[in-house]
C-alpha positions in Angstrom: -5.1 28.6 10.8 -5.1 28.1 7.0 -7.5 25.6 5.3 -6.3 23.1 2.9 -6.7 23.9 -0.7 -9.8 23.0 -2.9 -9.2 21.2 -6.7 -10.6 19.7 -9.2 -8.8 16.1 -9.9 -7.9 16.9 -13.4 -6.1 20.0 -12.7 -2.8 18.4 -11.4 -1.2 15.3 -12.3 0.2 12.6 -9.6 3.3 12.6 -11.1 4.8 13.8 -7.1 3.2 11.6 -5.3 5.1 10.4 -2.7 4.7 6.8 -2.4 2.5 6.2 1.5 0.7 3.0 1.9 -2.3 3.5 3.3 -3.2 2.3 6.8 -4.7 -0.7 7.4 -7.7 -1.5 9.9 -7.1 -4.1 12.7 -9.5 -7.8 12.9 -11.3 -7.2 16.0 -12.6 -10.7 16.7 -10.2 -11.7 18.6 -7.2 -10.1 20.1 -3.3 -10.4 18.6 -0.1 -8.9 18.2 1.5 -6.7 15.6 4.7 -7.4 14.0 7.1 -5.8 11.9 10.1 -7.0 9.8 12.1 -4.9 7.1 14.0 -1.1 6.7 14.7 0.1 10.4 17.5 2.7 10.0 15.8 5.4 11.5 15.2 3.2 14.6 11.4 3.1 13.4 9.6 0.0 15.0 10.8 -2.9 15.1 14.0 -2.1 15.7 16.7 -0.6 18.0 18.4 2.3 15.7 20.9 -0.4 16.2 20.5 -2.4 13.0 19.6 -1.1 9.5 17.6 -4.2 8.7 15.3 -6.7 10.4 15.1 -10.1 8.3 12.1 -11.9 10.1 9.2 -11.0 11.6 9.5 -9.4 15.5 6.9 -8.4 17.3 6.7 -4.1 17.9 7.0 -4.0 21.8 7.3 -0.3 22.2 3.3 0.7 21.9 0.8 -1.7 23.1 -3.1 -2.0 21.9 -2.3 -0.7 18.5 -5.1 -1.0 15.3 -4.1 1.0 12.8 -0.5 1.1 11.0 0.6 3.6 8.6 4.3 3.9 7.3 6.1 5.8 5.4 10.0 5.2 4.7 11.6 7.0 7.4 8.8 6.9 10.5 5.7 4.9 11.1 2.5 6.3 13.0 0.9 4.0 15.1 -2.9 4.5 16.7 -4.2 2.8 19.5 -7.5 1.1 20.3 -7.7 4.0 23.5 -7.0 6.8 20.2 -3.0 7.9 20.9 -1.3 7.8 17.6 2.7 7.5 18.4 5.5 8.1 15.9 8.5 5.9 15.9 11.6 7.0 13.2 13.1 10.2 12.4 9.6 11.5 13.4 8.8 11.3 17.0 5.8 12.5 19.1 2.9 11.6 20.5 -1.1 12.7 20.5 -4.5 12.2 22.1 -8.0 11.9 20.4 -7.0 10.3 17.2 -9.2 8.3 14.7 -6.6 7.1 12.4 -3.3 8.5 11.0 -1.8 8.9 7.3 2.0 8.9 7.3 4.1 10.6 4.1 7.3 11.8 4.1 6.0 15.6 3.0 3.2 16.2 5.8 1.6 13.6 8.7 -2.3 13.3 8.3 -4.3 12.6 11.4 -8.2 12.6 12.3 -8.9 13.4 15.2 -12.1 14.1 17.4 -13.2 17.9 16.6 -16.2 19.4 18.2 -19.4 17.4 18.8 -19.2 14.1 17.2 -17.3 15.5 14.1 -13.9 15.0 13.2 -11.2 17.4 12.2 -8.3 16.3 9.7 -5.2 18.1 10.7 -1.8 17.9 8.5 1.7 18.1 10.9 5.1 18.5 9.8 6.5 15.2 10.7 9.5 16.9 12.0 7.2 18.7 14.6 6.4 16.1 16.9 2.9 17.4 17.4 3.7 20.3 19.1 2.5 23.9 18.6 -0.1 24.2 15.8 -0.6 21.8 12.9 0.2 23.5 8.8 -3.7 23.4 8.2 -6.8 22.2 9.8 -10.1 21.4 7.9 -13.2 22.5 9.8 -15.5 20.0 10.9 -18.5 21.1 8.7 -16.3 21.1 5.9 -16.7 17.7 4.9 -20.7 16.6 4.9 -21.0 12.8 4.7 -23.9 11.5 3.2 -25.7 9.1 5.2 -24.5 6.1 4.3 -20.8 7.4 3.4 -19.2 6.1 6.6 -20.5 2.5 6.4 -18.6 3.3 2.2 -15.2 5.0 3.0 -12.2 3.5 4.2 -9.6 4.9 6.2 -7.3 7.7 5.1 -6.1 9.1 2.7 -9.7 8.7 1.5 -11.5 11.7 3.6 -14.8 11.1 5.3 -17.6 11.9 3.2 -15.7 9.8 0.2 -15.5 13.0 -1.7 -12.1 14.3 -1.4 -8.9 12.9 -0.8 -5.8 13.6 1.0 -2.3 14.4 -0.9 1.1 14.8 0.7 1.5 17.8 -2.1 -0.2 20.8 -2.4 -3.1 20.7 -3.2 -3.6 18.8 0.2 -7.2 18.0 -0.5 -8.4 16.7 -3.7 -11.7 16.2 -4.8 -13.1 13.3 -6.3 -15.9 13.4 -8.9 -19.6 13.0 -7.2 -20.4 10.0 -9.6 -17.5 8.4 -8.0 -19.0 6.5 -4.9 -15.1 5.7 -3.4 -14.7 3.2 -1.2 -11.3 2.5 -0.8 -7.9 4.7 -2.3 -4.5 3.9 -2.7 -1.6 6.2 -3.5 1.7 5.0 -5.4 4.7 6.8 -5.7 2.8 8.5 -9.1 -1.0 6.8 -9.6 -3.9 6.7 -7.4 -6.1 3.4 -7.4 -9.7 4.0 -6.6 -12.2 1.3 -5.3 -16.1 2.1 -5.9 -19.2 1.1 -4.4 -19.6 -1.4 -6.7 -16.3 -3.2 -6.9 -15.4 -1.4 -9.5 -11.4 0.4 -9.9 -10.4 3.1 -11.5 -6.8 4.4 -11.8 -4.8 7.9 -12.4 -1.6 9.5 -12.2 1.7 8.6 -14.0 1.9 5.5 -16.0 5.3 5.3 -17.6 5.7 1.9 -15.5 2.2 0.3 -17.0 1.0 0.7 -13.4 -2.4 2.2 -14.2 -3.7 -0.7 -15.6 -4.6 0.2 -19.0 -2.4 -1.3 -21.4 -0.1 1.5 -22.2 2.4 3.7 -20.7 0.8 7.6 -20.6 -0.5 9.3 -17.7 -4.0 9.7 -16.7 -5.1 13.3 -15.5 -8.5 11.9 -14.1 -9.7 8.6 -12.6 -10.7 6.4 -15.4 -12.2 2.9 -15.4 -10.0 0.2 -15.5 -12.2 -1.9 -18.5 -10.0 -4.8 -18.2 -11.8 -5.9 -14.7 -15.4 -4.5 -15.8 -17.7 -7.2 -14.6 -15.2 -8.5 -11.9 -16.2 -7.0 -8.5 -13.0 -6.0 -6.9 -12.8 -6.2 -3.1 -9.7 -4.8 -2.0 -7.3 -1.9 -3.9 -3.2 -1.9 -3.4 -0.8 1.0 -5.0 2.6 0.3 -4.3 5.7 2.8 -5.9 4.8 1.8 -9.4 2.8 -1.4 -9.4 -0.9 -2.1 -8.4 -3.0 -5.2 -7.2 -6.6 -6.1 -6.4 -8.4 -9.2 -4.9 -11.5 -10.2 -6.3 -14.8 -10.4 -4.6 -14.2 -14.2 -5.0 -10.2 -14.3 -3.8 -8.6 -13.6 -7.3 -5.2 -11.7 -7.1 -4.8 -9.3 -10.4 -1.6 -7.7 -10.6 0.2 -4.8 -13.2 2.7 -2.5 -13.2 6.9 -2.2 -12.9 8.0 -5.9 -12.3 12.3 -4.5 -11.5 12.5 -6.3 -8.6 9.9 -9.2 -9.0 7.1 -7.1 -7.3 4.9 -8.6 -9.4 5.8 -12.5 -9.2 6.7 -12.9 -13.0 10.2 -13.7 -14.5 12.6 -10.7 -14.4 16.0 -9.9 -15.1 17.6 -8.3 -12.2 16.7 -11.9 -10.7 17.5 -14.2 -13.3 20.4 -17.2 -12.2 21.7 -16.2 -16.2 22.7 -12.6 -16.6 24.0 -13.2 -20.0 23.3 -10.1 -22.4 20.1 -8.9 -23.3 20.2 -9.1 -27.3 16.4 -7.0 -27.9 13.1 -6.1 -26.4 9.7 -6.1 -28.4 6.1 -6.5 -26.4 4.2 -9.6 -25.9 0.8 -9.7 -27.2 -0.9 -8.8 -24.5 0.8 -5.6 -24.0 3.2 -6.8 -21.8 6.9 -5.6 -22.2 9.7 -7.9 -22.4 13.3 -8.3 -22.1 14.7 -11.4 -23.9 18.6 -12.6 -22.9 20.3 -15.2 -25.6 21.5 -18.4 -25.1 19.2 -20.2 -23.1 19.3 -24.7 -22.6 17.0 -25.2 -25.3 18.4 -22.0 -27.7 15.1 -20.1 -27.6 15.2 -16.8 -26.4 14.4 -16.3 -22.5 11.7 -13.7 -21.6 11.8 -11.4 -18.6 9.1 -9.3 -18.0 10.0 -5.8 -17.1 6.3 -4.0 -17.4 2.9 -5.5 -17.6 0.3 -3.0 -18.6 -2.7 -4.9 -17.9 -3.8 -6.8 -15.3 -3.0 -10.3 -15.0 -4.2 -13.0 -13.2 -2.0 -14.5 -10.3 -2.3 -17.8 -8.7 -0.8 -18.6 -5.3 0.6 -21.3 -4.1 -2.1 -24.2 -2.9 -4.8 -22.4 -5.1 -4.8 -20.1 -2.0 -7.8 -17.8 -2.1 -6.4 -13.9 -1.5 -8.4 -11.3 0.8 -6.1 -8.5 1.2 -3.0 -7.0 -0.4 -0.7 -4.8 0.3 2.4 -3.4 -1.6 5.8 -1.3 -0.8 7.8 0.1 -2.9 8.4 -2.3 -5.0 7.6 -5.7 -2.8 4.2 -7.2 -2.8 2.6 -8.9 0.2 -1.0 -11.1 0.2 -2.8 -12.4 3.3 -4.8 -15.8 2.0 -8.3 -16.6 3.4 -6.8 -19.2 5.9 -4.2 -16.8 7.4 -1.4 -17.1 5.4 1.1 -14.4 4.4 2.3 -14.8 1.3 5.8 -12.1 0.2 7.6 -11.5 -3.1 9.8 -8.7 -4.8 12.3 -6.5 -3.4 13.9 -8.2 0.0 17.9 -6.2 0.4 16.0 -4.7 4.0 14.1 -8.4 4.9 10.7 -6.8 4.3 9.5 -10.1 2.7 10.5 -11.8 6.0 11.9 -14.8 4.9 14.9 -14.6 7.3 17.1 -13.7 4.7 17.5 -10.1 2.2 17.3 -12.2 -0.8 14.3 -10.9 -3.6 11.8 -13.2 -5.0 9.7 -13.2 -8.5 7.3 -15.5 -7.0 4.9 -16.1 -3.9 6.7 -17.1 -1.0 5.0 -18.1 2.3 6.5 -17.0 5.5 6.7 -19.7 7.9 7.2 -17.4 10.5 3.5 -17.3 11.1 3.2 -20.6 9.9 6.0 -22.0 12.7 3.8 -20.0 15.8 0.8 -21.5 14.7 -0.7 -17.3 13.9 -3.2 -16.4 11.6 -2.3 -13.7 9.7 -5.1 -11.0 9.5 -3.6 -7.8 8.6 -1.0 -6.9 6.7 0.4 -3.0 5.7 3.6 -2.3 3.7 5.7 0.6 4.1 7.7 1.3 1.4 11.0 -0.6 2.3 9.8 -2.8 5.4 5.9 -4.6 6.6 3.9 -4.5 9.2 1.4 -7.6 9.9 -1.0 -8.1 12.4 -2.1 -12.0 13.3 -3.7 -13.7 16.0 -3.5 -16.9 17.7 -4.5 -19.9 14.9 -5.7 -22.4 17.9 -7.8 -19.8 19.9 
């Protein structure tokens, strides 16, 4: 059984990356349901096989007592409580003993209980349906924690330890820098986010869509410090294809990236009621990159934003306080500190779940929750649909 290979971050870029949100841990205080609304073609839950598309938010009814969701665009992996992670898509399969899953379209990532109280990361073909042997297996004393490394690291693809990574490309393991104290790591479709100890984020990978953060357009060979939020602890980290978000420590929502479909809540063309000519495009001054069409009411020049290189500040609706985000390919999803979901960008498949496949530049609730009286606790994007976990509101 082959190992997985050993490299330095700065060797290979992330230009390949293919885009896998990460997967999200389950609230635990008191007991829900999971739901799932968007892309379905390949029968992936929810969703028959029958339809390509599923506008509002239905709850997934084939696997029961899940906690951790992990999609990528053609199959989702789904672990339960009891540690069975199912596949549901154009991957199918089932397996015992698993800690949490990682789903990409390249290779399936799972942990699972290894010998002793260790765990052993295994990568599967996801056309295998965990059968036979998996492509490589890491052995359990391959990855020393430190001490206090589990209470630190997050769920795949960060590795336990916080040292390494996972990558659906070869080289399958990447490690991280030891001054790097990683506590949370997103993958895009060609960036890497990275959450530290200290609330800090650092970014790499591609940047021709302004998604690292840094207020140009180049590419980043190794994670570097993302100065424009030094001295705002970040809580939470989000990658999606080519745009990135955090919530503060204190429920601030910072946002950057490719804004094509509205991912990013500010004005942009493909969504603009006037689709008179663009006549020029110039840069704003703070780095952001605009399109401007002519001929607007008041004969000024209207801007769309089509890249924002630097993070900017988002407010939601109500002054709503944000505690976790999560992004798809290029849609945006926020749960609020009261429960709320909140949805904007890219909606043809219904993964903003507003009943409808229309696409939004702006924060939209869905009142789907809202209209069950549910508060939203989790919330995981795949690239083209969601996946949203919420609990009773009166309970």
């Amino acid at each position: 059984m082959l190992s997985p290979t050993f490299a330095d971050p700065a060797a290979a870029t992330m230009a390949n990356l293919q885009e896998s949100p990460r997967v999200e841990p389950m609230a635990e205080e008191r007991s829900g349901s999971w739901f799932g609304f968007g892309f379905c073609g390949f029968g992936q839950e929810p969703g028959s096989g029958c339809r390509c598309q599923v506008l509002s938010p239905e709850p997934l009814q084939a696997v029961r007592d899940i906690c951790r969701v992990s999609a990528s665009w053609s199959y989702t992996a789904l672990v339960t409580r009891g540690g069975r992670v199912e596949l549901s898509g154009s991957a199918s399969g089932a397996a015992g003993g698993c800690r949490d899953a990682w789903a990409s379209e390249e290779i399936l990532v799972l942990l699972r209980d290894g010998p002793g109280s260790q765990a052993e990361l295994q990568a599967w073909a996801p056309g295998s349906a965990l059968r036979g042997e998996p492509l490589w297996a890491q052995e359990p004393e391959a990855e020393r924690a430190e001490p206090d490394a589990e209470a630190r690291a997050e769920a795949l693809p960060l590795l336990p330890g916080a040292r390494a990574y996972v990558s659906p490309r070869p080289p399958f393991r990447r490690g991280l820098a030891p001054e790097l104290r990683a506590r949370r790591l997103e993958l895009g479709a060609e960036h890497a986010l990275l959450l530290d100890a200290a609330g800090q984020v650092f970014s790499w990978g591609g940047g021709r869509h302004g998604q690292l953060g840094h207020g140009t357009l180049e590419a980043e060979l190794e994670p570097r410090l993302l100065e424009a939020l030094q001295g705002l602890p970040m809580a939470q980290v989000a990658a999606g294809g080519w745009h990135s978000v955090c919530v503060s420590e204190t429920g601030d929502l910072y946002i950057w990236g490719w804004n094509e479909s509205g991912q990013l809540a500010l004005p942009t063309r493909s969504l603009a009621e006037d689709k008179r000519t663009v006549t020029g495009e110039g840069l704003n001054q703070d780095g952001s990159q605009v399109e401007r069409a002519a001929g607007t009411e008041d004969g000024a020049p209207a801007p769309f934003i089509a890249v924002q290189p630097f993070p900017a500040l988002l407010d939601l609706p109500l002054s709503s306080d944000a505690v976790l985000a999560s992004c798809g390919s290029r849609h945006t999803a926020v749960v609020t500190r009261t429960g709320e979901l909140y949805t904007w960008g890219w909606g043809k498949y219904g993964q903003l779940g507003h009943g409808d496949s229309a696409s939004l530049d702006r924060p939209c609730r869905v009142e789907y929750f809202v209209d069950k009286q549910l508060q939203v606790k989790t919330v995981t994007c795949g690239p083209w649909n969601t996946y949203v976990y919420a609990v009773n509101g009166n309970s």
